[in-house]
MARKOLVO-279940 format. One record per residue (C-alpha): x negated, y, z. Coordinates in steps of 0.001 Angstrom, whole numbers, plus 524288, in hexadecimal, padded with zeros to 5 digits. Example, Ala and Ser with C-alpha at 12.3 -4.5 7.8 and 13.67 -1.06 7.14 Angstrom:
> u	v	w
> 7CFF4	7EE6C	81E78 .
> 7CA9A	7FBDC	81BE4 .
END
This chain:
> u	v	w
> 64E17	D6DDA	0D45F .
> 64658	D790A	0DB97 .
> 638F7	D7C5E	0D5D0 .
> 62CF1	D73BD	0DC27 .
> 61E01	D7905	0DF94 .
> 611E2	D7277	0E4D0 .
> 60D66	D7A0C	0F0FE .
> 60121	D72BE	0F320 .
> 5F922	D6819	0EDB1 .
> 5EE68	D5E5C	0F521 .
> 5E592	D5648	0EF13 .
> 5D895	D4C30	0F5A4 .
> 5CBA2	D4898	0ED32 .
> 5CF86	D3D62	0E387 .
> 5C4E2	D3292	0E3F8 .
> 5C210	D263A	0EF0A .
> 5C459	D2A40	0FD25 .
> 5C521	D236F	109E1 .
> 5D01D	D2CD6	10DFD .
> 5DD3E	D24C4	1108F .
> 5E756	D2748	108E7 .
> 5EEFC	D2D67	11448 .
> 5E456	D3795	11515 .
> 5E495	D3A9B	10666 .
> 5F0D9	D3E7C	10671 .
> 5F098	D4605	111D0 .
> 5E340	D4EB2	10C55 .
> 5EC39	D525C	1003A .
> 5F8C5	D527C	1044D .
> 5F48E	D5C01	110C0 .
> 5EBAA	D64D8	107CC .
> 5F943	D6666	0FDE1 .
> 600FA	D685F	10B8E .
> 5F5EF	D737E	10EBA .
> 5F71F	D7A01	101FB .
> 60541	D7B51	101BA .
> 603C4	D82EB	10EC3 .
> 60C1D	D785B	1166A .
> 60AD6	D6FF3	1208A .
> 60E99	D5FEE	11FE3 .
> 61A2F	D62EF	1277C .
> 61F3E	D6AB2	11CB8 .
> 6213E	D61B6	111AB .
> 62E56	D597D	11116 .
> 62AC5	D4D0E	10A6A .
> 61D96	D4662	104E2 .
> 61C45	D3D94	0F7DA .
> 610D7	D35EF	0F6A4 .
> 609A9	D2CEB	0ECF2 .
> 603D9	D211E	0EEDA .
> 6020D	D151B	0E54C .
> 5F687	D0DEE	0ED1A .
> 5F82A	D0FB3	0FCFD .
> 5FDBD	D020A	0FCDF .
> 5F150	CFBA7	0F7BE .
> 5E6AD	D06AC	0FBB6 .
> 5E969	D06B8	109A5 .
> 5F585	CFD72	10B04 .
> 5FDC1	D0968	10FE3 .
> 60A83	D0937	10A23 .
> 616DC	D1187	10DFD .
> 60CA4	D1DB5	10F61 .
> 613A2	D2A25	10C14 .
> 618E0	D2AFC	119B0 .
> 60A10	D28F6	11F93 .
> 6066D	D32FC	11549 .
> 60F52	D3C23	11A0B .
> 60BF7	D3AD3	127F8 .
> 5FD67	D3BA4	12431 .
> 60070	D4B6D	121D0 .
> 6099B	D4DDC	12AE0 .
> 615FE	D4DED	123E0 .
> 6215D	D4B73	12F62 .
> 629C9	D3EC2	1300B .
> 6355A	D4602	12B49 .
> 62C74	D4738	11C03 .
> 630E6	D3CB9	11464 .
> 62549	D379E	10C8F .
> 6265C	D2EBD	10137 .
> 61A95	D270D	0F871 .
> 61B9E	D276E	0EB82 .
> 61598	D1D0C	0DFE5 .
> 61406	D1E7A	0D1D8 .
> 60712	D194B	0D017 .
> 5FDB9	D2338	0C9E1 .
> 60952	D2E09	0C9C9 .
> 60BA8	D2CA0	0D7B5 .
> 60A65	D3A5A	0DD2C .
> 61159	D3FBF	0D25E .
> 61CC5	D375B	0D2F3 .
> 61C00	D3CB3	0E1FD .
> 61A78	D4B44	0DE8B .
> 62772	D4928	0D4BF .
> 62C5C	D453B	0E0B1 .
> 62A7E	D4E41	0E9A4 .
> 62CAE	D5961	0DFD6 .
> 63B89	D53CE	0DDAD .
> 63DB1	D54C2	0EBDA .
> 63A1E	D6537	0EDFF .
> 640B0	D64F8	0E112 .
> 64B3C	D5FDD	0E48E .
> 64B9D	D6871	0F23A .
> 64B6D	D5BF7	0FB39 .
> 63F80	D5EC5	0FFC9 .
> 63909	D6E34	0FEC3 .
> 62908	D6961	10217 .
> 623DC	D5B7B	0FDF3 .
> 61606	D546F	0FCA4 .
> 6136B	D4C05	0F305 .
> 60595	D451E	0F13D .
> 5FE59	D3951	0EE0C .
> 5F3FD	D305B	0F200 .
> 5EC2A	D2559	0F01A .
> 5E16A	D1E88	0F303 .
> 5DB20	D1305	0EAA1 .
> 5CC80	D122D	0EB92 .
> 5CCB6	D0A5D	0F8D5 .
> 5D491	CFFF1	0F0EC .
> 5C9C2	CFC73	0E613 .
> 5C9BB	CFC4B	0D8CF .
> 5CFFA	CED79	0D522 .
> 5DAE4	CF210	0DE07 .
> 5DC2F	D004D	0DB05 .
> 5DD8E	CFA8C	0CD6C .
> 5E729	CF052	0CF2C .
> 5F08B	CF9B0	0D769 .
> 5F0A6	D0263	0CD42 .
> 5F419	CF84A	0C33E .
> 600B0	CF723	0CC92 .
> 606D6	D0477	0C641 .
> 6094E	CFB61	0B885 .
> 612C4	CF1DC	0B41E .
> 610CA	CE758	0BDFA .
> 615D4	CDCDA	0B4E9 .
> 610E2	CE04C	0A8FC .
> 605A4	CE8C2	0AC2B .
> 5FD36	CE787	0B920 .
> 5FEFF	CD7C6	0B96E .
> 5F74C	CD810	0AC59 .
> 5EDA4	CDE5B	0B03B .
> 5EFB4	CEAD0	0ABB8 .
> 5EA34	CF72D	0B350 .
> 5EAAC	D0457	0B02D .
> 5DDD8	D066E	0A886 .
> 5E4E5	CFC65	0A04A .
> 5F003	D04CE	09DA7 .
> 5E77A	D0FF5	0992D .
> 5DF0B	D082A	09302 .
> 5EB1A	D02A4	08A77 .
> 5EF83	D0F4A	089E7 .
> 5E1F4	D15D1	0842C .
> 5E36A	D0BE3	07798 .
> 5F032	D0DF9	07628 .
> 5ECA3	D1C8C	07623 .
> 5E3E6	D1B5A	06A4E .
> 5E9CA	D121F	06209 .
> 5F69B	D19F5	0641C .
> 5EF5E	D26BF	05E80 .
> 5E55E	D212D	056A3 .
> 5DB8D	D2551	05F35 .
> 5CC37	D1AF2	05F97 .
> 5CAD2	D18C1	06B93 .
> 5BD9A	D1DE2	06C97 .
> 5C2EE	D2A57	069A4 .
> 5CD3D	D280B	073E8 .
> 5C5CD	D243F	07F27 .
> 5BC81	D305E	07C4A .
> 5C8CE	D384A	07C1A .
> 5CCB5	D32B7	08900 .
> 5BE13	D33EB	08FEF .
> 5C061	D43AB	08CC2 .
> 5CD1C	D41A9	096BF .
> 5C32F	D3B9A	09F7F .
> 5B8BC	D4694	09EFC .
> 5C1FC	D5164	09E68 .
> 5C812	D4B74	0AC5B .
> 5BABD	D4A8E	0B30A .
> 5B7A3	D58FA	0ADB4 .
> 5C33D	D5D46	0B665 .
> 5C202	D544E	0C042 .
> 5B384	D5939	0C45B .
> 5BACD	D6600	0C639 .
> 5C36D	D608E	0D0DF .
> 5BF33	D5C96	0DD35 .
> 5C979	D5588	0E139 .
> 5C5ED	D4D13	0D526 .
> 5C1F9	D3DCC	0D8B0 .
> 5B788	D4124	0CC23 .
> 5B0CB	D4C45	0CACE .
> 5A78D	D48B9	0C1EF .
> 5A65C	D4C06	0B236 .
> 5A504	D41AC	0A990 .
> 59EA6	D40D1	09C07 .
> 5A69B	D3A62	08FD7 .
> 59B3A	D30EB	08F1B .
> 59D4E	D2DE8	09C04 .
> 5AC5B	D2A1A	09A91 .
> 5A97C	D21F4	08DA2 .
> 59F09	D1C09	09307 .
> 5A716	D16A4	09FDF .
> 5A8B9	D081D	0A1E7 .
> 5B557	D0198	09BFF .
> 5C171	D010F	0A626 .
> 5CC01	CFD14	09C20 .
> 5C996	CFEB0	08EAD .
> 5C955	D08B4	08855 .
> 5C953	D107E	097A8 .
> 5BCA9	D11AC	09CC3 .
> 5B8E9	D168F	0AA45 .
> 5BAD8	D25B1	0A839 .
> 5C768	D22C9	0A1C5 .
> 5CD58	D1F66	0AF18 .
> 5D1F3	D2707	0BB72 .
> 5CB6F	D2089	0C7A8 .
> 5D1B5	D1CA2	0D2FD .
> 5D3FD	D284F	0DD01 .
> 5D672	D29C7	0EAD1 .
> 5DE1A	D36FF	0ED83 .
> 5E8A0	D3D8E	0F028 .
> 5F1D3	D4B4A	0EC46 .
> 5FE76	D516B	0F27B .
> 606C1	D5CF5	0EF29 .
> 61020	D6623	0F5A9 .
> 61CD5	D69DD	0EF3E .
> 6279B	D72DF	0F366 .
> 63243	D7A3B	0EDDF .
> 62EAF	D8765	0E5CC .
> 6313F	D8F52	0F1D1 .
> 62AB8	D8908	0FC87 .
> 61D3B	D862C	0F3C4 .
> 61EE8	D97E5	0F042 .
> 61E1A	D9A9F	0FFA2 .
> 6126F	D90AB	10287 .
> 6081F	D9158	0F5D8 .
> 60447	D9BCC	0F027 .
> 60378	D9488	0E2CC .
> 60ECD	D8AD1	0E1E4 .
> 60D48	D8010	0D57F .
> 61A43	D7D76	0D123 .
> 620B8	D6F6A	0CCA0 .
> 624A1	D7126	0BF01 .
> 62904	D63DC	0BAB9 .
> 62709	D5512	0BD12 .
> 6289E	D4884	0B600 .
> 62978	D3B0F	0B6CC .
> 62B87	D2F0E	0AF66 .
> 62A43	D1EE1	0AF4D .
> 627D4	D14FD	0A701 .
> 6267F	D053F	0A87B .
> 61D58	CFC41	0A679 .
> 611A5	D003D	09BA9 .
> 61603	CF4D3	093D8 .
> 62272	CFBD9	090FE .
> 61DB4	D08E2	08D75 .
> 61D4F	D0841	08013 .
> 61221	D12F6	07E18 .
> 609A4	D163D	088B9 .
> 60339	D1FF5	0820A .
> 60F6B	D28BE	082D8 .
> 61311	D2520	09145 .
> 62311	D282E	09168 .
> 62515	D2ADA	0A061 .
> 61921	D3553	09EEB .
> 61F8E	D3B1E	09425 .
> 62B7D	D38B6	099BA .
> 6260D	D3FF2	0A892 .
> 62055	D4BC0	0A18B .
> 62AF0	D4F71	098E4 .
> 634CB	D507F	0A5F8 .
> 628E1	D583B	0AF1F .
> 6281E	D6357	0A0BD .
> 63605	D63A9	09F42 .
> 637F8	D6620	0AFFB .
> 62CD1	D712B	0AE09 .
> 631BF	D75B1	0A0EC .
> 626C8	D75C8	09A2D .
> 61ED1	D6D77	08FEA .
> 6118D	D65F7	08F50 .
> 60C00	D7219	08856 .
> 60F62	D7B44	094DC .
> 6056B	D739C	09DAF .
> 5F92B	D7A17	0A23A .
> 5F249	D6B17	0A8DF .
> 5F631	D5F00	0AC45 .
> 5F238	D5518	0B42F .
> 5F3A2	D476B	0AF1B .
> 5F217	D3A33	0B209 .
> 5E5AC	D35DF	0AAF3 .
> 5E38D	D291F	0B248 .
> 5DA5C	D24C9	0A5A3 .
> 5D619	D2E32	09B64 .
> 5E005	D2747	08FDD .
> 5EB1A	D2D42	09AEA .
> 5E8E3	D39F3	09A27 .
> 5E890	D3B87	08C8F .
> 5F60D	D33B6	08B6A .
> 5FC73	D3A08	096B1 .
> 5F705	D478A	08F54 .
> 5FFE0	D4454	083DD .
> 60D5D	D3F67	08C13 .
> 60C60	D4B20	093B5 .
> 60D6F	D5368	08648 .
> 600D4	D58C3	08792 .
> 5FAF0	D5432	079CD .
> 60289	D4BF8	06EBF .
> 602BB	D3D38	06FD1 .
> 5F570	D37D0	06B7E .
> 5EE3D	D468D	06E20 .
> 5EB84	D4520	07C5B .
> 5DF4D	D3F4D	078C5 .
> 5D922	D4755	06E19 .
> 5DE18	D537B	07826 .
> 5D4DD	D4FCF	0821C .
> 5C9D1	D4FA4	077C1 .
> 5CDA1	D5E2A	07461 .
> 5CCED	D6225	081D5 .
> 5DAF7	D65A0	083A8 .
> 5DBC9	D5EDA	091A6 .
> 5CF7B	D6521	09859 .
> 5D1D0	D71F5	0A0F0 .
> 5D2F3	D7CD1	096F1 .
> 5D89E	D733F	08CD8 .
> 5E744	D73F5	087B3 .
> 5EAF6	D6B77	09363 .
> 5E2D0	D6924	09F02 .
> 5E4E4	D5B20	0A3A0 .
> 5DF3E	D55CE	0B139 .
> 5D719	D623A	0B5E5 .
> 5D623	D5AE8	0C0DE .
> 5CFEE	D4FAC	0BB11 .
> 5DA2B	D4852	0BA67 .
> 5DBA0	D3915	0BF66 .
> 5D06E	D36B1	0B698 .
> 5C643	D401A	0BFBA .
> 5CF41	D4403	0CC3A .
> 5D219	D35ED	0CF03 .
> 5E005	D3043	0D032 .
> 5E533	D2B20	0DD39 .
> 5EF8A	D2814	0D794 .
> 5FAD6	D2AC1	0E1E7 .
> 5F5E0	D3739	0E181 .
> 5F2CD	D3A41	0D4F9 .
> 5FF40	D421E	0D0CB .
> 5FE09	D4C14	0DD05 .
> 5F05F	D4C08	0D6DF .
> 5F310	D5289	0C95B .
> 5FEBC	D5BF3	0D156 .
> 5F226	D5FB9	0DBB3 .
> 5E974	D6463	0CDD7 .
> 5F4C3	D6A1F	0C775 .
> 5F8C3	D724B	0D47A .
> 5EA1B	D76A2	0D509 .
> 5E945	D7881	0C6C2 .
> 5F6F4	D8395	0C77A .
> 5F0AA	D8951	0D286 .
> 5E426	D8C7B	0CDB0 .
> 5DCBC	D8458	0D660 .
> 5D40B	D7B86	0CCB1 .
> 5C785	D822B	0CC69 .
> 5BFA5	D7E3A	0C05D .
> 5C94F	D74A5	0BAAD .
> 5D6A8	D7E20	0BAE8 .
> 5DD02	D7F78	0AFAD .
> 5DE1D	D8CC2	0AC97 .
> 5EC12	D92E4	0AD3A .
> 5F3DC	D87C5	0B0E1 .
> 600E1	D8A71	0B588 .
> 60944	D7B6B	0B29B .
> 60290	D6E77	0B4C6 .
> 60688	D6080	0B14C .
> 60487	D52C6	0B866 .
> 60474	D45CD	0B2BC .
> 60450	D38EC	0BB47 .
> 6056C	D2C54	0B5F2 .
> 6095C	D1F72	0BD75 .
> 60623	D1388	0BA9D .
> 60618	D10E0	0A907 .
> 60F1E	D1BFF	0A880 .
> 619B4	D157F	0B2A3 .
> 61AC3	D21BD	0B830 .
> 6171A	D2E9B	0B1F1 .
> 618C1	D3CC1	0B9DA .
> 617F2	D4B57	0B5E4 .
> 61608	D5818	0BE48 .
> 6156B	D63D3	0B866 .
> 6126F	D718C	0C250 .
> 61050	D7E1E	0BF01 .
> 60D41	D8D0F	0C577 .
END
């Protein structure tokens, strides 16, 4: 395979909009066009993701509108992708094995979505669609549930009270709005107190309100080209290290979801692709959809032992400055989580974060950067890893 870069990265304001989700994707996907000093007739092929289009504005079939939104020719094939809440990531995979590959030498790849014109009850119930729908979603079971499951299976695991856990996990929830009121592409931009994330109403028990990501509108796209073409056009090419990805069934048949397989599985092949280890990254940004997810998906990417995660965030090891900087930009938790777009997302921060471009959240020195989406309860699981 030929060596990979991102050119140029484009990114909207997380948080409610009336903007369609046609014009969304168009605002970032024309800004990452800009950057990579191209025009839309340049790039060969788009992927896109979407979960929600069907049900937010009954538009199915919509990479090819997407597509013509921007000015991409008839000749650009353009193809939507779905993995639930590692949607764009499965997409930039993707598109990164076709420049690869040398099919194709300049492809987009983005995401999109748009879920606060559906409502809450439906919002909810949609997103209940990504589990088991036989033994899962038909019972009732929604993804605060999972994590909920998943926060006392945590503790009793490690022996950890579970007052002691959930003050562990309300740091993840501070620490995330600390960055996130340094971005201002952040849905939240707001600090918040540890009083203030104890003392939230109930949502699932033992998740509370500021243990959950909100529902986002939003969307992200990224250029990438082969090693040669992104040297002539940026001054500051990011380069594609490694990627992962892996599956897994139905929760009921994962037989410990505190050590999710397919993320183990996905981050093992994106460090042996880069040749590197868990040690040899600088940030990451990963998919802390509730506060209990972070700290889990902290230990299956190698970051901390098995049962540390937790007692690392206390330390301080995953705020800017600390051994490993996790979601500078807030993360889900603070930045908000469309979440076809939410991959493309963490890439966007990543890109900025190699570049220099972070202002009073950059990590200082970064040169390699890590991604982490999760879909669904660990159905699908996918890795990036980019470096300068």
């Amino acid at each position: 395979m030929r060596e990979v870069a991102v050119l140029g990265v484009g990114m909207t304001k997380f948080g409610p909009t009336d903007l369609s989700i046609k014009e969304l994707f168009a605002q970032a996907a024309l800004e990452a066009i800009r950057e990579s000093n191209l025009t839309s007739r340049d790039v060969q092929a788009l992927f896109v993701g979407n979960v929600l289009g069907d049900f937010a504005e009954g538009q199915m079939n919509l990479a090819g509108f997407l597509a013509d939104e921007i000015g991409l020719p008839p000749r650009i094939p353009a193809t939507r992708v779905e993995g639930a809440c590692a949607t764009a990531s499965i997409a930039f995979r993707e598109a990164f094995m076709w420049v690869a590959s040398g099919f194709y030498d300049i492809v987009l790849v983005g995401g999109v979505e748009k879920v606060s014109s559906m409502g809450t009850p439906l919002a909810t119930r949609a997103f209940a669609m990504a589990t088991d729908s036989h033994y899962e979603e038909f019972c009732g079971l929604t993804f605060p549930g999972v994590f909920a499951m998943l926060t006392h299976l945590y503790a009793n695991k490690y022996g950890i009270s579970l007052p002691t856990l959930k003050e562990q996990m309300a740091r993840v929830a501070v620490k995330n709005h600390h960055n996130g009121a340094m971005n201002p592409l952040a849905q939240f931009q707001a600090e918040i107190s540890m009083e203030k994330v104890l003392n939230s109403f109930m949502v699932c028990d033992p998740l509370q309100l500021y243990d959950c990501c909100p529902f986002s509108d939003g969307a992200a796209a990224v250029v990438l080209a082969s090693r040669e073409i992104a040297q002539a056009r940026v001054a500051k090419p990011v380069k594609v290290l490694g990627v992962g990805q892996g599956s897994a069934g139905a929760l009921s048949r994962q037989k410990d979801f505190t050590v999710m397989q397919s993320r183990v599985a996905s981050a093992r092949q994106a460090y042996k692709m880069a040749g590197i280890e868990a040690r040899d990254i600088d940030l990451c940004e990963l998919h802390d959809c509730f506060t209990i997810a972070e700290i889990v998906a902290s230990e299956c990417l190698g970051f901390f032992e098995f049962g540390q995660g937790s007692a690392a965030v206390e330390k301080g090891s995953t705020r800017i400055g600390g051994k490993i900087p996790i979601n500078p930009s807030g993360g889900l938790k603070s930045k908000g989580h469309p979440i076809g777009a939410t991959g493309c997302a963490q890439v966007y921060e990543i890109v900025k974060q190699l570049r220099g471009e972070c202002g009073k959240r950059q990590v200082d020195g970064a040169k390699i950067g890590m991604t982490d989406t999760l879909g669904g309860d660990a159905g699908t699981v996918v890795n990036l890893i980019l470096g300068v």
